[in-house]
N, CA, C and O atoms as CSV, one atom per row, in Angstrom:
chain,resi,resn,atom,element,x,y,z
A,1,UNK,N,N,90.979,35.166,20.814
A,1,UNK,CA,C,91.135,36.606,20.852
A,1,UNK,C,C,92.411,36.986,20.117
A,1,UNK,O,O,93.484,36.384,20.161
A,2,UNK,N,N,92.109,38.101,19.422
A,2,UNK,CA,C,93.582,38.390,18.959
A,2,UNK,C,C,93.959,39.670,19.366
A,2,UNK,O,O,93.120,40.500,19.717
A,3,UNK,N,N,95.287,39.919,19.345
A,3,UNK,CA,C,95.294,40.955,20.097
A,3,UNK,C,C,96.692,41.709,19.396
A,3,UNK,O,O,97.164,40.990,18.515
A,4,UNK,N,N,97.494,43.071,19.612
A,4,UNK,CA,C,98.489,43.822,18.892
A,4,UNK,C,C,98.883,44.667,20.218
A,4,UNK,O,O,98.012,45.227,20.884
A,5,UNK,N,N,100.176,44.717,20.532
A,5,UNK,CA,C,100.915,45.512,21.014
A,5,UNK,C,C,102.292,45.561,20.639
A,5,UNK,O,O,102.954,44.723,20.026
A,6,UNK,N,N,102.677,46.864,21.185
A,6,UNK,CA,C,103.762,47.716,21.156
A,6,UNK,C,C,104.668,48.271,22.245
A,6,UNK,O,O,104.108,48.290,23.340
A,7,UNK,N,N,105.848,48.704,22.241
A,7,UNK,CA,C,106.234,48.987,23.424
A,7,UNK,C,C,107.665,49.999,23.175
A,7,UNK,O,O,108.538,49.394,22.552
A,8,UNK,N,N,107.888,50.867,23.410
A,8,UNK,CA,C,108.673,51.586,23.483
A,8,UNK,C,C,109.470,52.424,24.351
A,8,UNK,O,O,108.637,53.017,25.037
A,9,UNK,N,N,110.733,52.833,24.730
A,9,UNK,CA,C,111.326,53.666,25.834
A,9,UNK,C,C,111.542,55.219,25.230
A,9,UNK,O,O,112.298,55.231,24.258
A,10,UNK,N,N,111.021,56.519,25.623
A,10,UNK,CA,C,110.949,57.699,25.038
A,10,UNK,C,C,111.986,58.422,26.267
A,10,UNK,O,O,111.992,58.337,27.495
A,11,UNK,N,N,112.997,59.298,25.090
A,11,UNK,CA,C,113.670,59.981,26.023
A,11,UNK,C,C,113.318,61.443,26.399
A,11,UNK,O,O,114.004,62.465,26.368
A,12,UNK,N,N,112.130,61.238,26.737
A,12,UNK,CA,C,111.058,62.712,27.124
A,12,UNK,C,C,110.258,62.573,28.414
A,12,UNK,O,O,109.997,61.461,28.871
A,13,UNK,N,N,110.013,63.283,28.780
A,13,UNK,CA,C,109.351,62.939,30.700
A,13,UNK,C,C,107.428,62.974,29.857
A,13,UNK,O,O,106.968,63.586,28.893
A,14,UNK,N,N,106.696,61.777,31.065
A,14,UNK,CA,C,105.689,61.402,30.574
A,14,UNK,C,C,104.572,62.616,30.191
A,14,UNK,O,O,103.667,62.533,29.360
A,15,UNK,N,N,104.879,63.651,30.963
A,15,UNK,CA,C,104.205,64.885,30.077
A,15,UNK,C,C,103.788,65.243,29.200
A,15,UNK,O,O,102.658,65.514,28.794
A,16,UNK,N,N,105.265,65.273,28.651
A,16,UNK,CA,C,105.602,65.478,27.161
A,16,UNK,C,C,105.034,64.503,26.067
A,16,UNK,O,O,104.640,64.749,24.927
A,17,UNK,N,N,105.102,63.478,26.672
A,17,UNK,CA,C,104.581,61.937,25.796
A,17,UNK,C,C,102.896,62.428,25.924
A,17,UNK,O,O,102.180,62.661,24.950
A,18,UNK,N,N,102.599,62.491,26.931
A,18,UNK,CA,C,100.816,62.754,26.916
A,18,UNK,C,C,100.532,63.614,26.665
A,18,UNK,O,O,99.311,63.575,26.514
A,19,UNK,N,N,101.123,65.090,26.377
A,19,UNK,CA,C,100.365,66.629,25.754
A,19,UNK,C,C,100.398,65.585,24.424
A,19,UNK,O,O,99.306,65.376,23.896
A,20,UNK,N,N,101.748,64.827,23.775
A,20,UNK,CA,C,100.778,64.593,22.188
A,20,UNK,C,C,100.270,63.326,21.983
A,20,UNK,O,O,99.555,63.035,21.024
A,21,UNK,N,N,100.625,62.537,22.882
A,21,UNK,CA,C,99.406,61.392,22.755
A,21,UNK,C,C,97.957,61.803,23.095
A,21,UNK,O,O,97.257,60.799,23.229
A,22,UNK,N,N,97.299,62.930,23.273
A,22,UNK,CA,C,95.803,63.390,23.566
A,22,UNK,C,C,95.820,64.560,22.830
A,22,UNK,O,O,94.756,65.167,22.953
A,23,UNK,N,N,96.874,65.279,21.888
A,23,UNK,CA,C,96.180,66.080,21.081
A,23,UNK,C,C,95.553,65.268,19.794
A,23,UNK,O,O,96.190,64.698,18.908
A,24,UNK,N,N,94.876,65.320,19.862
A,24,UNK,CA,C,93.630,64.942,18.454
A,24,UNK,C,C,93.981,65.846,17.306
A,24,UNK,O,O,94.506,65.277,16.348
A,25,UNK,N,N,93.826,66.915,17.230
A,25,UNK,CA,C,94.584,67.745,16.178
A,25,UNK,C,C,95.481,67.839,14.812
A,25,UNK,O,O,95.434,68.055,13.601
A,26,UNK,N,N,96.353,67.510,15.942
A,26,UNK,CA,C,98.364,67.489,15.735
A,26,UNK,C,C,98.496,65.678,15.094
A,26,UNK,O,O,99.126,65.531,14.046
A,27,UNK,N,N,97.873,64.385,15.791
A,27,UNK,CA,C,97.881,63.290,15.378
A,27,UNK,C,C,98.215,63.483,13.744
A,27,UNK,O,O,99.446,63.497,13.705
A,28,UNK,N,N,97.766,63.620,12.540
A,28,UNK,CA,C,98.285,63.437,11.087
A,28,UNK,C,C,99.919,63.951,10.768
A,28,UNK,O,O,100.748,63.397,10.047
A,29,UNK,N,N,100.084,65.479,11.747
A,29,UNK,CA,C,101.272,65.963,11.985
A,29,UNK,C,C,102.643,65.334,12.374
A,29,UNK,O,O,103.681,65.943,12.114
A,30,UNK,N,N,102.660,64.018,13.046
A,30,UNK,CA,C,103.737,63.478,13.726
A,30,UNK,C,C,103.082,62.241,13.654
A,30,UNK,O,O,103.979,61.418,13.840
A,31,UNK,N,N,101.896,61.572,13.468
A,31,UNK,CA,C,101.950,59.542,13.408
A,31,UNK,C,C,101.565,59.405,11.673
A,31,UNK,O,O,100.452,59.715,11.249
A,32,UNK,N,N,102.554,58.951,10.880
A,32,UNK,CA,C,102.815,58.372,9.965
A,32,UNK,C,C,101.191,57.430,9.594
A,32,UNK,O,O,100.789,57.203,8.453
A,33,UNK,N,N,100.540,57.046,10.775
A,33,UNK,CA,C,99.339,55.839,10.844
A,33,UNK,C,C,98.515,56.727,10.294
A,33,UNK,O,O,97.826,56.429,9.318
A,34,UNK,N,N,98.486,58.105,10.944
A,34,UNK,CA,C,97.113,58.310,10.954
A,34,UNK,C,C,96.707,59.314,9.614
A,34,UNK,O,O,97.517,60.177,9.279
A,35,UNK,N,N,95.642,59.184,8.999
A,35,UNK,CA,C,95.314,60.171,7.496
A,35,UNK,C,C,94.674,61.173,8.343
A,35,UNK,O,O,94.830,62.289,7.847
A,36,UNK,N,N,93.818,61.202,9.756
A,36,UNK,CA,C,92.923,62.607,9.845
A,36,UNK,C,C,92.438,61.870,11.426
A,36,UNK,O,O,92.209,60.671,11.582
A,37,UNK,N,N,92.368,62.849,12.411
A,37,UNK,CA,C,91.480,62.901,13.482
A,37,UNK,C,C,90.463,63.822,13.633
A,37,UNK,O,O,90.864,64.916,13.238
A,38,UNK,N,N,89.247,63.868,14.057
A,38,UNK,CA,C,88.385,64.554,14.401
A,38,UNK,C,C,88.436,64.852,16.009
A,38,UNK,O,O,89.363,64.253,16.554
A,39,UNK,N,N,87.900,65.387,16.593
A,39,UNK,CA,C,87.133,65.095,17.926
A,39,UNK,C,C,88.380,65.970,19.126
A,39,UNK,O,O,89.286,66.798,19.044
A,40,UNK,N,N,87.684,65.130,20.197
A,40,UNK,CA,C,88.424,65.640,21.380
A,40,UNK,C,C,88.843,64.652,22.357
A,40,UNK,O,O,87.971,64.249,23.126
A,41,UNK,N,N,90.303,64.074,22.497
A,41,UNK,CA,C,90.626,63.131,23.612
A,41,UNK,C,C,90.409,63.811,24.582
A,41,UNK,O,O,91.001,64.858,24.845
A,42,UNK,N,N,89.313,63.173,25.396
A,42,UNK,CA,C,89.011,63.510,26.945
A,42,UNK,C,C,87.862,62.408,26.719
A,42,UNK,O,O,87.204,62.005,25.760
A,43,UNK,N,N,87.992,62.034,28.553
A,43,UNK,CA,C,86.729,60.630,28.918
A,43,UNK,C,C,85.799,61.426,28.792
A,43,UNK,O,O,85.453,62.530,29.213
A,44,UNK,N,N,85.160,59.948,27.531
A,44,UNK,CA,C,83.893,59.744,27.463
A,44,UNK,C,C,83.294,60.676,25.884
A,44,UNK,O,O,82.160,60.686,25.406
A,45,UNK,N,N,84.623,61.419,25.365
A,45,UNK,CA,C,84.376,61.933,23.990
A,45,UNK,C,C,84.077,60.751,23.201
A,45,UNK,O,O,83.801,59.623,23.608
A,46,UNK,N,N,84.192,61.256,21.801
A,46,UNK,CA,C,84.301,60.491,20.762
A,46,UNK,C,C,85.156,60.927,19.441
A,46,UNK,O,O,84.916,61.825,18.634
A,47,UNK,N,N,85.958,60.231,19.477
A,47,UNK,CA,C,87.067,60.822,17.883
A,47,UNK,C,C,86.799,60.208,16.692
A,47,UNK,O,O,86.534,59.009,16.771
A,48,UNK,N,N,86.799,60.681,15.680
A,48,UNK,CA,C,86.999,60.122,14.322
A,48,UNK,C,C,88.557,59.626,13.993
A,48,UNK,O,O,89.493,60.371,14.280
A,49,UNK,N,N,88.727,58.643,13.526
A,49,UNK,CA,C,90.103,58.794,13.054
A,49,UNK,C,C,90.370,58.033,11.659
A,49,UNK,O,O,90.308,56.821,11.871
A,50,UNK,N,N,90.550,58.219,10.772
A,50,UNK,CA,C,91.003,57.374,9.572
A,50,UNK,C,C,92.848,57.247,9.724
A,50,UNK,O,O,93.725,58.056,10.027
A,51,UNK,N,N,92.840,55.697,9.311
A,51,UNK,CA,C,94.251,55.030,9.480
A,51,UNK,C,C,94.921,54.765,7.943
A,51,UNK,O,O,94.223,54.664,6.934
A,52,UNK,N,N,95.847,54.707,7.946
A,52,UNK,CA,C,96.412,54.038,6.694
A,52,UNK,C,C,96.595,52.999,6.219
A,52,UNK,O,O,96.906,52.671,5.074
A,53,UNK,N,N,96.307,52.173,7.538
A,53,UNK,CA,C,95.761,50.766,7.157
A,53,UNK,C,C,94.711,50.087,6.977
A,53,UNK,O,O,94.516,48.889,7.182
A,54,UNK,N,N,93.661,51.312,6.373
A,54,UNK,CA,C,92.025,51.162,6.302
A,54,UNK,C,C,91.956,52.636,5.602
A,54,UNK,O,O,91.206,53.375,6.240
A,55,UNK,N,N,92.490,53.201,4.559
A,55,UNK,CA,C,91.783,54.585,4.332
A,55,UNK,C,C,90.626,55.059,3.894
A,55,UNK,O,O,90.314,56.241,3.746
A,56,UNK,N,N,89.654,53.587,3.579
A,56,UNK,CA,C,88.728,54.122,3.107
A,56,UNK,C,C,87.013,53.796,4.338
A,56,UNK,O,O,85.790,53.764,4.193
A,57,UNK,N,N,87.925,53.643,5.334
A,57,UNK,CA,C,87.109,53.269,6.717
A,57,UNK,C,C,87.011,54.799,7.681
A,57,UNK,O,O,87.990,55.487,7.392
A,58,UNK,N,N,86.176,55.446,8.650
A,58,UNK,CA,C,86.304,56.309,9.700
A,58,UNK,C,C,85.738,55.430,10.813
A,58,UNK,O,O,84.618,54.923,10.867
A,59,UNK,N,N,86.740,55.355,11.690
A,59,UNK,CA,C,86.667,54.842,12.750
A,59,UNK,C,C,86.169,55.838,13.659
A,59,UNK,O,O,86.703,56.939,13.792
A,60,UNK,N,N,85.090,55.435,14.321
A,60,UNK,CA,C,84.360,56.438,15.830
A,60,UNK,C,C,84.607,55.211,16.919
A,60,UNK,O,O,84.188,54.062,17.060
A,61,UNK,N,N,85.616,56.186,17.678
A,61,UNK,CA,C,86.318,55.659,18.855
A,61,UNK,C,C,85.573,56.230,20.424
A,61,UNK,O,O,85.323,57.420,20.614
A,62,UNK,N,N,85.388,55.509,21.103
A,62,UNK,CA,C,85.409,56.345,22.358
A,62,UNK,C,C,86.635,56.317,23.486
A,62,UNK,O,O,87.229,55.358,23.979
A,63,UNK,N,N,86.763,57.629,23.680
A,63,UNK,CA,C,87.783,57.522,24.856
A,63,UNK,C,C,87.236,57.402,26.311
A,63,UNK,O,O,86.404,58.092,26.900
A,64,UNK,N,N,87.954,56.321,26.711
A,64,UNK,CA,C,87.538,55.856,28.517
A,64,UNK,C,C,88.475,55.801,29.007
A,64,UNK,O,O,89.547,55.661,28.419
A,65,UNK,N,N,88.292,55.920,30.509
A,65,UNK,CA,C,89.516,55.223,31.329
A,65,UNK,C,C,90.509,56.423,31.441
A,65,UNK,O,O,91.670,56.014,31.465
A,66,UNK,N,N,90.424,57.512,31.503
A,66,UNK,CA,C,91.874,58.567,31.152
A,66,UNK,C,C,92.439,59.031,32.992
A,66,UNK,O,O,92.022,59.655,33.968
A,67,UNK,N,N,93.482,58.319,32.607
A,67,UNK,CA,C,94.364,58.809,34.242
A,67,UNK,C,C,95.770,59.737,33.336
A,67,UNK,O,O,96.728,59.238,32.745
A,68,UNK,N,N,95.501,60.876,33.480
A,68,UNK,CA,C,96.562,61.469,32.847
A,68,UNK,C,C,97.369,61.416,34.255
A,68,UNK,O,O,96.942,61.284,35.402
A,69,UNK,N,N,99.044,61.609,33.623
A,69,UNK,CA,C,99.409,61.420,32.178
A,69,UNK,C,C,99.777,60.006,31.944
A,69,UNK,O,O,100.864,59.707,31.449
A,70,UNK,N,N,98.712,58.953,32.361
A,70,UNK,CA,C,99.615,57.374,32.352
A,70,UNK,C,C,99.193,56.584,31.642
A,70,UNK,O,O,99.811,55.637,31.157
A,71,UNK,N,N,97.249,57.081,31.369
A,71,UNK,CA,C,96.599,55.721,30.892
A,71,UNK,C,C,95.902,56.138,30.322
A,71,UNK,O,O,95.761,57.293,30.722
A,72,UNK,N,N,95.201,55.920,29.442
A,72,UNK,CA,C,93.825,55.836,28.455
A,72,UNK,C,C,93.296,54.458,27.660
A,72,UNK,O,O,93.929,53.410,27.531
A,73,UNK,N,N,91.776,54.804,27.099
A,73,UNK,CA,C,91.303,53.714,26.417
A,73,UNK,C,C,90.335,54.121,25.293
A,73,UNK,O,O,89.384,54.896,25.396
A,74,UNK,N,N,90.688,53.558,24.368
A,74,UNK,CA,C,89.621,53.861,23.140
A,74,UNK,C,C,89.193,52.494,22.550
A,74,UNK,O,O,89.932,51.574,22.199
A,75,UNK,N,N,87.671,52.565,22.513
A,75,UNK,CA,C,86.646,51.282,22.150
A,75,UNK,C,C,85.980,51.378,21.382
A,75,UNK,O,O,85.286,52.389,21.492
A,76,UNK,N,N,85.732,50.631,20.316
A,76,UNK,CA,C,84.462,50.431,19.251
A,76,UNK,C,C,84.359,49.182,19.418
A,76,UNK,O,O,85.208,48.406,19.857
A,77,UNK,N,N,82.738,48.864,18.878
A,77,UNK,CA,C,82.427,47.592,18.758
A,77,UNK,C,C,80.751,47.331,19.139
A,77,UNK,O,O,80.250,48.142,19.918
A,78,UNK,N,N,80.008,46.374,18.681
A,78,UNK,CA,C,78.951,45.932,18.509
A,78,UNK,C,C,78.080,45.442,20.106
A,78,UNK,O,O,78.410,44.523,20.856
A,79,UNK,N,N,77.129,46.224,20.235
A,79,UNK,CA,C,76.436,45.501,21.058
A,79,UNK,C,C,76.157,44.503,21.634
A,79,UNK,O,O,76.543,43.582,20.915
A,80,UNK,N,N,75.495,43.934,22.938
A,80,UNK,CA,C,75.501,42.331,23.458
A,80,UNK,C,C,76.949,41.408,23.256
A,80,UNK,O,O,77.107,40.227,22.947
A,81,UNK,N,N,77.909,42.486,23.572
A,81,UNK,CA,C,78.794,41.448,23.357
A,81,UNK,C,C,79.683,40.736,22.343
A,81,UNK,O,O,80.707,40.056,22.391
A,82,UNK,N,N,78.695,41.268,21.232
A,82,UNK,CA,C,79.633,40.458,19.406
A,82,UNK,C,C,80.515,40.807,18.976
A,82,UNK,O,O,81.018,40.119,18.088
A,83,UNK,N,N,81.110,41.962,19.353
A,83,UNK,CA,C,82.659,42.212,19.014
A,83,UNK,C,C,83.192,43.267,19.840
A,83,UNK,O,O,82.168,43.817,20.245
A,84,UNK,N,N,84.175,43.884,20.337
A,84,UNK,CA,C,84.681,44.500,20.625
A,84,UNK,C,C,86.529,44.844,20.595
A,84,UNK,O,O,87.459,44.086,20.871
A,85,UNK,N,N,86.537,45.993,20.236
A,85,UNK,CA,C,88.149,45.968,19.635
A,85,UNK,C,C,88.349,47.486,21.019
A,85,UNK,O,O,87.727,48.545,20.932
A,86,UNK,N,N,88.978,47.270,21.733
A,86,UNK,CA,C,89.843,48.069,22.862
A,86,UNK,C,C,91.348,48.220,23.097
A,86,UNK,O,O,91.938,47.231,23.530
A,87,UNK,N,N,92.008,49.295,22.872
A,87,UNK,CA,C,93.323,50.122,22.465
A,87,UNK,C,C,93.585,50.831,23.844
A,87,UNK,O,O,93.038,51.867,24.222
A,88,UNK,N,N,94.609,50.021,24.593
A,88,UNK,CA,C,94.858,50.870,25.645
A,88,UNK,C,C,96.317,51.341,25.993
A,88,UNK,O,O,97.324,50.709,26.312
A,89,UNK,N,N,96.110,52.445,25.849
A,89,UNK,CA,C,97.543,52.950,26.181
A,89,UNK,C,C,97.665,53.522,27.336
A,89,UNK,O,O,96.834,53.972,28.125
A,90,UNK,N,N,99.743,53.396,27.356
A,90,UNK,CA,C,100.478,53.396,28.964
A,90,UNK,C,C,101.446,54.349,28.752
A,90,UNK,O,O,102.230,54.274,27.806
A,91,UNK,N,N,101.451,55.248,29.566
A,91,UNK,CA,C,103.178,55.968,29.591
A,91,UNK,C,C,103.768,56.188,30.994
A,91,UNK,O,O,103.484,57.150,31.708
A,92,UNK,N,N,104.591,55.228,31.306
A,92,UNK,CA,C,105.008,54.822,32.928
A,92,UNK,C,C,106.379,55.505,32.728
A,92,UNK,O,O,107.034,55.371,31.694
A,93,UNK,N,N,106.792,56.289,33.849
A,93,UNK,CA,C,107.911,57.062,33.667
A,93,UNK,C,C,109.139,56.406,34.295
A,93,UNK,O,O,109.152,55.729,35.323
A,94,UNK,N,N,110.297,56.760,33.407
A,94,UNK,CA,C,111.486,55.536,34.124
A,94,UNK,C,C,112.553,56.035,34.802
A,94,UNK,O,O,112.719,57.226,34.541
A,95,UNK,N,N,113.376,55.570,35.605
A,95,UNK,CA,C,114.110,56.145,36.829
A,95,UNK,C,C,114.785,57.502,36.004
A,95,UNK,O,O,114.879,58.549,36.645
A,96,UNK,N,N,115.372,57.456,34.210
A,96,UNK,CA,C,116.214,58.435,33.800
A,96,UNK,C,C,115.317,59.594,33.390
A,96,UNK,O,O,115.733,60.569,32.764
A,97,UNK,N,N,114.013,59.416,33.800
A,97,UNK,CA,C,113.520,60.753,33.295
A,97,UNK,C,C,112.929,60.706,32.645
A,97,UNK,O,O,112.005,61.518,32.589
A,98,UNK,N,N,113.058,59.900,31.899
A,98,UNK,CA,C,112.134,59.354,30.656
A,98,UNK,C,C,110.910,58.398,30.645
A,98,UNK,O,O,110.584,57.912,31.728
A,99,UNK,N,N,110.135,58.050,29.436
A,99,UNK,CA,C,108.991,57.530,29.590
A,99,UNK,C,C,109.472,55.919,29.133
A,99,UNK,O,O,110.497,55.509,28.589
A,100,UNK,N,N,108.479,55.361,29.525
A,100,UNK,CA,C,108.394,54.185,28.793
A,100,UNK,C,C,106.473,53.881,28.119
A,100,UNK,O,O,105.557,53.708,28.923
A,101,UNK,N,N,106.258,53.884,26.660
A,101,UNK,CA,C,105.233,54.023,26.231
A,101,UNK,C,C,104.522,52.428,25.680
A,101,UNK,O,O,105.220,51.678,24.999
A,102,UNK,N,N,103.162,52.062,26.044
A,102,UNK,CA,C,103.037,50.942,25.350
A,102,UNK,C,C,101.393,51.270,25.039
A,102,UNK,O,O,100.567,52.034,25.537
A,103,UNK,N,N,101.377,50.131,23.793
A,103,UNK,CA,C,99.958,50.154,23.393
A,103,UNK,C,C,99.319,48.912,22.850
A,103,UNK,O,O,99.855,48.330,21.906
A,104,UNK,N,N,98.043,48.402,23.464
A,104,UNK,CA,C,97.565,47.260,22.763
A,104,UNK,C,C,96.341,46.963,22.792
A,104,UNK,O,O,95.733,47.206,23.834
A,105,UNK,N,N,95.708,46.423,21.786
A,105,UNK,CA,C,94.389,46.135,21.420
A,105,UNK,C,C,94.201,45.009,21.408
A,105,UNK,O,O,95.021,44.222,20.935
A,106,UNK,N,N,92.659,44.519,22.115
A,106,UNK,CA,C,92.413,43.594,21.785
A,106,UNK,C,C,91.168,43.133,21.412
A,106,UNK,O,O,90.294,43.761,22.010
A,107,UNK,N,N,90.722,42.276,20.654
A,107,UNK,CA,C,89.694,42.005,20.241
A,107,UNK,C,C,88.870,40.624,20.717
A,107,UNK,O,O,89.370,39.499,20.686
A,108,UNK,N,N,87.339,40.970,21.218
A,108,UNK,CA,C,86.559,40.004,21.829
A,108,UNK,C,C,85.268,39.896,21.487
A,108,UNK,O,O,84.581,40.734,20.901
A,109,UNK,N,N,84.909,38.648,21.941
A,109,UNK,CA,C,83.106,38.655,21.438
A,109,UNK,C,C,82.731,38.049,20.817
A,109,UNK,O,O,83.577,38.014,19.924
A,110,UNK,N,N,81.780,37.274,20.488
A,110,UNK,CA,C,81.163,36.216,19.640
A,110,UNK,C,C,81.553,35.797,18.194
A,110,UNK,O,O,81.825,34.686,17.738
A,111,UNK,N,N,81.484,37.344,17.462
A,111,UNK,CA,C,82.009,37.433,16.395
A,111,UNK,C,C,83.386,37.661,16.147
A,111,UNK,O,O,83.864,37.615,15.014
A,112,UNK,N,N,84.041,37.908,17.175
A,112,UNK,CA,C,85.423,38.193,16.705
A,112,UNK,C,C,85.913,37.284,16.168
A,112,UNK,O,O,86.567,37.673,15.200
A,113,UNK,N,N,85.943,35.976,16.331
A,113,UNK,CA,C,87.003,35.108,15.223
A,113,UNK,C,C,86.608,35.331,13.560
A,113,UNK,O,O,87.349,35.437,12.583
A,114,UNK,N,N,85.378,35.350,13.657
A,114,UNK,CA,C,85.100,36.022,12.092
A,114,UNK,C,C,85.413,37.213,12.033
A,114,UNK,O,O,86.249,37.322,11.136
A,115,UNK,N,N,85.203,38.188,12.501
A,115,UNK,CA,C,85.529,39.627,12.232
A,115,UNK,C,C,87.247,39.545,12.301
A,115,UNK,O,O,87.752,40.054,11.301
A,116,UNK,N,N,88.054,39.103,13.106
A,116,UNK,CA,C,89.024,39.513,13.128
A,116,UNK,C,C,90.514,38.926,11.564
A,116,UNK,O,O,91.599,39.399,11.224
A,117,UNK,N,N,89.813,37.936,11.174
A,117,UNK,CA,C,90.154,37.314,9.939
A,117,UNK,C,C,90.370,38.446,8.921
A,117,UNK,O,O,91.376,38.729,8.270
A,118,UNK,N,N,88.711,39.223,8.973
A,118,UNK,CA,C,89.336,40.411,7.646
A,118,UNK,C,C,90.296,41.767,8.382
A,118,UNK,O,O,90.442,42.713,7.608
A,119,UNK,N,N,90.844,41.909,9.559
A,119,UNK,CA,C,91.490,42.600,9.993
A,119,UNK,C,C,92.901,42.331,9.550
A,119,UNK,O,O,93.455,41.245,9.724
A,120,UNK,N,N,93.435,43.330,8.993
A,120,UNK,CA,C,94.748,42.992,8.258
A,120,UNK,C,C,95.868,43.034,9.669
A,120,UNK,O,O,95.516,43.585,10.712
A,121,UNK,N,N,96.861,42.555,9.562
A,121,UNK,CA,C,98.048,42.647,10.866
A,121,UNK,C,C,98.609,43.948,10.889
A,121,UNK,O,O,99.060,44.465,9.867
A,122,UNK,N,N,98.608,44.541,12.062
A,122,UNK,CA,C,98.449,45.651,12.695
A,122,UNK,C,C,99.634,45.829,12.993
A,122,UNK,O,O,99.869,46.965,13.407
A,123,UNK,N,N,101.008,44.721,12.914
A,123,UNK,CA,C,102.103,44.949,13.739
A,123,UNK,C,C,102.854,45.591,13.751
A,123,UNK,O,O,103.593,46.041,14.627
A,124,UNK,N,N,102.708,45.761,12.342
A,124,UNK,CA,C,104.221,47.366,11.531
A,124,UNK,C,C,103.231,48.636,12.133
A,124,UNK,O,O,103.727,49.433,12.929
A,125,UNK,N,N,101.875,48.765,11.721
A,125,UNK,CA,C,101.468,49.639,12.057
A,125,UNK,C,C,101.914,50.290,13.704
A,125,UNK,O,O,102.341,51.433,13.870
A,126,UNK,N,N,101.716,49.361,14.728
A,126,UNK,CA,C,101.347,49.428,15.744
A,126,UNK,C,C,102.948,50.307,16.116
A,126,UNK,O,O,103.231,51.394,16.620
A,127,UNK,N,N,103.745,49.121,15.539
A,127,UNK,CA,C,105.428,49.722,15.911
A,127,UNK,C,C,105.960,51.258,15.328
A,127,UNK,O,O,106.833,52.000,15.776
A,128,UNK,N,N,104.963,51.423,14.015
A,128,UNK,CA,C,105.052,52.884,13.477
A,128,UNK,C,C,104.925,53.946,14.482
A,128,UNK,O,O,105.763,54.774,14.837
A,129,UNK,N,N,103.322,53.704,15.000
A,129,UNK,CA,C,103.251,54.696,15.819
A,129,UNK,C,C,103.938,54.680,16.825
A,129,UNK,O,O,104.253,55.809,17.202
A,130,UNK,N,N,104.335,53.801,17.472
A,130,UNK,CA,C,105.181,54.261,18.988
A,130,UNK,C,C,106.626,54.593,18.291
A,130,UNK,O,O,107.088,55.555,18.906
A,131,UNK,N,N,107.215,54.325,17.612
A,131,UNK,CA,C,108.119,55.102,16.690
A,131,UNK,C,C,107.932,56.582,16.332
A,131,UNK,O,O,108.739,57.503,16.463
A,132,UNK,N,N,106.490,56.601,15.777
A,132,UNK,CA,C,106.671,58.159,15.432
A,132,UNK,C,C,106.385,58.598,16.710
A,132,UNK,O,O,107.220,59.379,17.166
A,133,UNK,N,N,105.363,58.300,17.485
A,133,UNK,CA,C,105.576,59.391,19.042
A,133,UNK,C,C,106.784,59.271,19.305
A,133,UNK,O,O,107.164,60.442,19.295
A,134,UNK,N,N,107.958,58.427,19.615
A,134,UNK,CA,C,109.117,58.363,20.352
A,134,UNK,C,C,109.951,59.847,19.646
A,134,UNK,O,O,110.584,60.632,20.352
A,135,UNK,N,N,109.764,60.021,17.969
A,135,UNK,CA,C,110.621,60.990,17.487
A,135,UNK,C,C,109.561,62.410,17.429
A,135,UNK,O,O,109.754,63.387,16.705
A,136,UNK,N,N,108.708,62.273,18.145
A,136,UNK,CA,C,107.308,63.360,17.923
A,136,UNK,C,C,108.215,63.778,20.044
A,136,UNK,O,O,108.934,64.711,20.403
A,137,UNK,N,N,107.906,63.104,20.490
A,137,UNK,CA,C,108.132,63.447,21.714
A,137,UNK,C,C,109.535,64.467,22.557
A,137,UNK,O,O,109.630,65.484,23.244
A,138,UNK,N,N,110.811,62.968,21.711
A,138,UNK,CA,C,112.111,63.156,21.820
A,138,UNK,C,C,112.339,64.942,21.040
A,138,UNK,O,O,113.222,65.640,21.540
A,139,UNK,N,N,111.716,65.376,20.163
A,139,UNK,CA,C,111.944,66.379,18.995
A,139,UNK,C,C,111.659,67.462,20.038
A,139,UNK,O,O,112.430,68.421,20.075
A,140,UNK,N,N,110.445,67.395,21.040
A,140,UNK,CA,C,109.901,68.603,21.281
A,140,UNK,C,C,110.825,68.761,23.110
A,140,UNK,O,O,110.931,69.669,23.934
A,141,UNK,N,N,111.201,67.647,23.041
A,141,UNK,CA,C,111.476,67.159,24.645
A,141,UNK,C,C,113.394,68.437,24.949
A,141,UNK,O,O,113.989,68.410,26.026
C-alpha cells in the first residue's frame, strides 16, 4: 500500500480551518494544488477537482464520513476491490486555540501496486496544501 500524508499546526480555531476546507468554490482561490473544483462538500456529494499534479485528469471524488468541523473523506476507485485511493482529513483543535490539520491518502486493492507506480509522489504536493490552508486560514483568522 502506499500511502501520503501531511500535518500541520494552524493558528486559527477549527472553524475557521473547516468553513475553507469544505468550500468547494474558493479551493483554486487559496490551494496552490488545485486548477478547478466543481461540486458540493457535503456527505455523500460528489466533486470534480483537477490538480496540478495531473492537469490533464478530472478527478470525481466522493465525500464520506463528514463530522464537522473535525473529519472528512473523499474516495475514488474501481469496483470489487481493485483499487481504491481514500484522502482523509483531520482538524483537532489545540489547547492555544488553534487547530492542528492533517491529511492522508491511501491506496489499496489488487491493482494498486500497478496502479500506484504511475502515480507521481504526492509529497510536495500534499505539504503545499496544508501550507496554503495554514496561510488561507491564519489570513482570515
Amino acid at each position: 500500500m502506499t500511502s501520503y500524508e501531511t500535518t500541520t499546526d494552524i493558528a486559527a480555531p477549527v472553524e475557521q480551518v473547516w468553513s475553507i476546507l469544505t468550500d468547494a468554490a474558493a479551493y483554486p482561490s487559496w490551494n496552490s494544488t488545485i486548477i478547478s473544483m466543481e461540486g458540493v462538500i457535503g456527505d455523500g456529494e460528489t466533486i470534480s477537482l483537477v490538480s496540478t499534479i495531473n492537469p490533464k485528469r478530472t478527478f470525481r471524488l466522493t465525500v464520506s464520513g463528514i463530522e464537522a468541523p473535525s473529519s472528512m473523506v473523499w474516495s475514488d476507485g474501481m469496483p470489487l476491490g481493485l483499487f481504491s485511493g481514500v484522502r482523509t482529513f483531520s482538524v483537532v483543535p489545540t489547547e492555544d486555540g488553534g487547530s492542528t490539520f492533517s491529511m492522508v491518502e491511501r491506496y489499496s486493492g489488487l491493482l494498486a501496486p500497478l496502479i500506484t507506480k504511475s502515480i507521481p509522489d504526492m509529497s510536495d504536493s500534499f505539504d503545499a496544501f496544508a501550507a496554503d490552508l495554514k496561510v488561507a486560514a491564519e489570513s482570515a483568522a
